[in-house]
N, C-alpha and C positions, 0 to 999 in steps of 0.2 A: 405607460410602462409600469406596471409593477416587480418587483421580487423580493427579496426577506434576505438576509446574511446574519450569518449565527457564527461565535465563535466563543465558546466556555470555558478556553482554554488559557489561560496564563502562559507566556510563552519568557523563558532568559536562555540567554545564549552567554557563553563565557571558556574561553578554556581550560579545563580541568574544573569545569562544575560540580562534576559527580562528588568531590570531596568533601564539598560541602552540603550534602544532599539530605543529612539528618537535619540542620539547618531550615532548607527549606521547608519540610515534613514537619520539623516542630512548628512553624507560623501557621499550618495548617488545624494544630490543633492533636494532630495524628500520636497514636504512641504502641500501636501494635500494626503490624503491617506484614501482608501477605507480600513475597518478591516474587513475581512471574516471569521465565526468564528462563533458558534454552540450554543445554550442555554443552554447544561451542561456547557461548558467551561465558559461561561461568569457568570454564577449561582457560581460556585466555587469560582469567585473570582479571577480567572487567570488571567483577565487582567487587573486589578485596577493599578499594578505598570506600565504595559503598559501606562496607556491612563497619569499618573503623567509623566512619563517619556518621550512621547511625550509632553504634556504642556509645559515639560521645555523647551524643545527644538526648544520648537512656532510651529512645525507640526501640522495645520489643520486637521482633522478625521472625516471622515462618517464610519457607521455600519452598516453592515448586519449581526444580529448575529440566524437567524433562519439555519442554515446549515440544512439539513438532513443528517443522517446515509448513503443515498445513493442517492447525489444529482441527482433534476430531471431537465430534460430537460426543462420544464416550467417555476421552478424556475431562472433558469437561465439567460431565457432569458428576463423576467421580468425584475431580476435585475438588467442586465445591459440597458434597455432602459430606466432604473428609472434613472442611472447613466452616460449613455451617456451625454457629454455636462457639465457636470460640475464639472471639472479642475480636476478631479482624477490622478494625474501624476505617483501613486502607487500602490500595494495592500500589505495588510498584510496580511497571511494568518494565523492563530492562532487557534490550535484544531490538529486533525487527519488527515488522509487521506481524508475524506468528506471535509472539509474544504480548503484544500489545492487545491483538484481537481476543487473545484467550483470556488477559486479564480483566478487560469487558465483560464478555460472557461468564467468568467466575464470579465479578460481584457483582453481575446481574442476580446469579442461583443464590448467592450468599443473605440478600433479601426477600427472593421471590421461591415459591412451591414451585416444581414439575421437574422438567427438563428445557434443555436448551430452547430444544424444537420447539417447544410450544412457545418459544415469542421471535418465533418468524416474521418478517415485515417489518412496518415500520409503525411505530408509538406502540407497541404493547406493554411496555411496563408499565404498571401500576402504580408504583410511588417510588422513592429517592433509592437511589442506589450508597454503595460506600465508593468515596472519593478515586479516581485513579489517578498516578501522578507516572509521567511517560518518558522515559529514558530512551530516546532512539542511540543504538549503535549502529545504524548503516542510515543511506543517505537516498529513501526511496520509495517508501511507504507514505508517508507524512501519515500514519496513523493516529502520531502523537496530539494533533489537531482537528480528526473528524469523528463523526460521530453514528460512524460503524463499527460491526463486527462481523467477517468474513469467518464461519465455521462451516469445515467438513460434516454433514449430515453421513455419517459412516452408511447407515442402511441405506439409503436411497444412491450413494457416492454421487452429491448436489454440495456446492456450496453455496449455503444456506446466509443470509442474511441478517440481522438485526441492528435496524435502523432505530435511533432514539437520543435525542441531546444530552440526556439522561449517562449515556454510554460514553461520553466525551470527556476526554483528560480534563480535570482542574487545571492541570499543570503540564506542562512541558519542559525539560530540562536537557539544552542542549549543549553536548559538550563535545567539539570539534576534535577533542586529541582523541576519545573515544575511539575516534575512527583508523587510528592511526595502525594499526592489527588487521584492517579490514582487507581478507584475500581480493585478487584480483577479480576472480571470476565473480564474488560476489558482491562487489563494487559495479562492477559491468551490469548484473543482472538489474540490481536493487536502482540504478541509475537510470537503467532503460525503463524500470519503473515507473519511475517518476514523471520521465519522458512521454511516457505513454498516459498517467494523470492529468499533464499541463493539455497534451495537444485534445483527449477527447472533452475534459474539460473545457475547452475555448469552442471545438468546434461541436457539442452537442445539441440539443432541441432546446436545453433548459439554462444555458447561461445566462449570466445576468454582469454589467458592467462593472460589478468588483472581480467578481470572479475572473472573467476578461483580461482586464487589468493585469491579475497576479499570474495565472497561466502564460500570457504571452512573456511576459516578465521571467518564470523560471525557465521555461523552452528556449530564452536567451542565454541566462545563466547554463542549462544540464549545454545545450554546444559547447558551450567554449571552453567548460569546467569538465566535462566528464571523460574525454582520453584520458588528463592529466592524472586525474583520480587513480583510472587503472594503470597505466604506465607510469606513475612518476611517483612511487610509496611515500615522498618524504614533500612531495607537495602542499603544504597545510595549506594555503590559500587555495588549491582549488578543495580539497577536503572541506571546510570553513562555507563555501560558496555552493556548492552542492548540498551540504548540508540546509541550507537555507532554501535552496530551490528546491528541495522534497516539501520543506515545509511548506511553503507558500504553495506548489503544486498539491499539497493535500486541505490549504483551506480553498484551496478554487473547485476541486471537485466533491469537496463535501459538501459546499452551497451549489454544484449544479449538478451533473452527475456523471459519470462515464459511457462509454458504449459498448459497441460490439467488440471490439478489444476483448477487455475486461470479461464478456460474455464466452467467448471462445476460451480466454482460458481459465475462466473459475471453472468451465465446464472438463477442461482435462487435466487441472489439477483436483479437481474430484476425483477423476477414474484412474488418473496413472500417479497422484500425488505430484507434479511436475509442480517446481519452484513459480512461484506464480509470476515473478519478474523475468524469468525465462519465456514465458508462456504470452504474453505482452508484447516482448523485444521481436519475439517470431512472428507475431500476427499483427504487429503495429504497420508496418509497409502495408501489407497485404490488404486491411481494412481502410488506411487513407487513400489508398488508391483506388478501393471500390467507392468510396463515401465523395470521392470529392465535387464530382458534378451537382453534387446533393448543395455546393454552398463553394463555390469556385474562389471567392471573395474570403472566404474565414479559411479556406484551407489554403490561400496564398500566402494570408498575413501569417500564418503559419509556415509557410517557407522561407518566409521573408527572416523571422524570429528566428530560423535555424541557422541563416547565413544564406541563404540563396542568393545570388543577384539581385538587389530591389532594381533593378532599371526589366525585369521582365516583367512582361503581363502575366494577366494572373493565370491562365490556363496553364499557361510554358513554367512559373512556378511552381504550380501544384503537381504539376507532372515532375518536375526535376527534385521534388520535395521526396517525392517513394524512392528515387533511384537514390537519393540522399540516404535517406532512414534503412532501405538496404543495407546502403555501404557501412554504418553506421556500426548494424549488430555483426558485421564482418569484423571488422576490425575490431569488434571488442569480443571475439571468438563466442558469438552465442549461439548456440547449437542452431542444424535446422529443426525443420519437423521432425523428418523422418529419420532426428537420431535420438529422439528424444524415448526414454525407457518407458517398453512396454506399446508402444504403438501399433494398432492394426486397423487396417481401412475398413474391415466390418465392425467399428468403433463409427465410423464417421456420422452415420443418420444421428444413431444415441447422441454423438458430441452435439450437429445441428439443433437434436429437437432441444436436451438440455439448453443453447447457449440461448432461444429462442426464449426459453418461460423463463431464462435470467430478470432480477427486478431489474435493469438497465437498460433492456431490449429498447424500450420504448425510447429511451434520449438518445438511442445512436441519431447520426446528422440524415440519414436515409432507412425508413423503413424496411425493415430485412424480414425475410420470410425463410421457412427452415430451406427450402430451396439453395440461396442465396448464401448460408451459413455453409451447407454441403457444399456447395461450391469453393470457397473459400479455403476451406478446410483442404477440401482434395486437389487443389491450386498449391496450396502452401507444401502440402505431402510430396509432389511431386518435382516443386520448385529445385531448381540447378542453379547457385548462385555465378 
């Protein structure tokens, strides 16, 4: 057996961390600091103890607080030549996934010449980047501990990659009240998230027994925690619990890697901008139940993790596992396909071939051919819950 586990990250949990967050940022060393960071979050009011909390601390602060839902390559590179050259020696990342990912790719630019595009893949940087220190407000991404960045390629509408450890929070700073403002729908989405990290995570080509480990571990956790989340606002303990099972679900898929999920919808949240937690919740059923003959044993214990019955065999749980994960994004009202903005079926080859040249393709648990993606896709379009 070999594999490698990497984790760069610093990780405290505490409630009402954020207050103290110049605090942390000073032990770092830091005293200028870019906030990356999205106009609902900052509308809410999420950062107001932030930005006192650096003052105290004398930490100088610029703002970008326009994030999109699905940063683009344009924005990005904007931002950082706004930002080149003027003493940024940090970033704060503050928000979701979008947030997180964009503050990656800015102080990639902010050390490195070109544009985004040009460090496509994985190890292309050059030398050290500036620190990022990662505030998740939802409970779904675990971006805050891996060591990607998900960017909108505008011209080609690809989402683009950049793999590099280099790109991985120093820090992670999680603070459970945070979440307490967290709308419903996108509590649901950012959870099926996560959901959808732990299970391809466990069942992909390239896990490895830590990872293992932490995925079947949150796929326990998002059951039993994640209705409570959406139905019950004032739940801190599952809020608290969830929170931890995005984290854990993003260091398991950052040491092994996702599938065809993931592939299906980077690909149409490129072309239709579609919340990428949304795009997940739809196509997670759909792909465990093509994938599971691929590994009838890993996609049981997978049922098993969800609450299935353990007294079934494993076929009769992996099958009762899809009609689960259905029922799942039912009850936590996540769209179908075919109600998702801007959708048309002479999209669907484009979607295949895109989700095919995805860097992921290759760890799904069964070899997919664009075929096989068409399929799936126009299964899901047509799907009657």
């Amino acid at each position: 057996m070999e594999f490698k586990f990497l984790l760069p990250s610093k990780i405290v949990m505490e409630p009402g961390l954020r207050e103290r967050t110049g605090e942390h940022l000073q032990g770092l060393g830091l005293a200028r600091v870019l906030i990356v960071t999205d106009a609902g979050v900052k509308a809410a009011g999420l950062l107001d103890s932030i930005y006192a909390s650096l003052d105290r601390a004398e930490i100088a602060y610029e703002e970008v607080a326009d994030i999109k839902a699905n940063p683009r390559s344009e924005d990005i590179n904007r931002t950082a030549q706004q930002y080149r050259g003027k003493g940024i020696d940090g970033l704060l990342a503050v928000g979701g996934g979008s947030a997180m990912d964009a503050a990656k790719a800015i102080s990639l630019l902010l050390t490195h010449d070109g544009r985004i595009e040009d460090y496509e893949g994985s190890f292309t940087l050059k030398h050290a980047i500036p620190p990022i220190i990662a505030i998740p407000t939802t409970a779904g991404t675990g971006s805050e501990v891996t060591c990607f960045s998900v960017i909108t390629d505008t011209a080609r509408h690809f989402k683009m990659s950049v793999h590099d450890y280099r790109v991985g929070p120093v820090l992670a700073l999680l603070d459970s009240r945070i979440l307490d403002t967290l709308p419903a729908s996108i509590a649901a989405a950012t959870g099926m998230d996560a959901l959808t990290h732990a299970i391809e995570a466990y069942t992909c080509r390239v896990s490895n027994p830590i990872s293992d480990g932490l995925a079947l571990h949150a796929i326990r956790l998002i059951s039993q925690h994640l209705k409570a989340v959406v139905l019950e606002p004032d739940n801190q303990e599952a809020r608290e619990q969830m929170l931890v099972a995005s984290l854990i679900a993003g260091m398991a898929f950052g040491n092994a890697d996702v599938g065809s999920v993931h592939c299906i919808s980077e690909s149409i949240g490129g072309m239709y901008d579609t919340p990428h937690g949304v795009g997940n919740a739809i196509f997670l059923p759909f792909v465990f139940g093509h994938n599971r003959d691929a590994d009838i044993l890993r996609h049981a214990q997978v049922a098993y993790a969800l609450g299935i019955d353990p007294t079934l065999a494993p076929a009769a749980a992996a099958e009762a596992a899809v009609d689960h994960l259905f029922q799942m994004s039912k009850d936590l009202g996540i769209p179908s396909f075919a109600e998702v903005k801007g959708v048309r079926e002479e999209d669907f080859q484009a979607i295949a071939e895109k989700s095919k040249q995805n860097f992921s393709d290759a760890s799904n648990a069964k070899a997919m051919s664009v075929e096989a993606y068409h399929d799936i896709i126009t299964t899901a379009y047509h799907f009657v819950a």
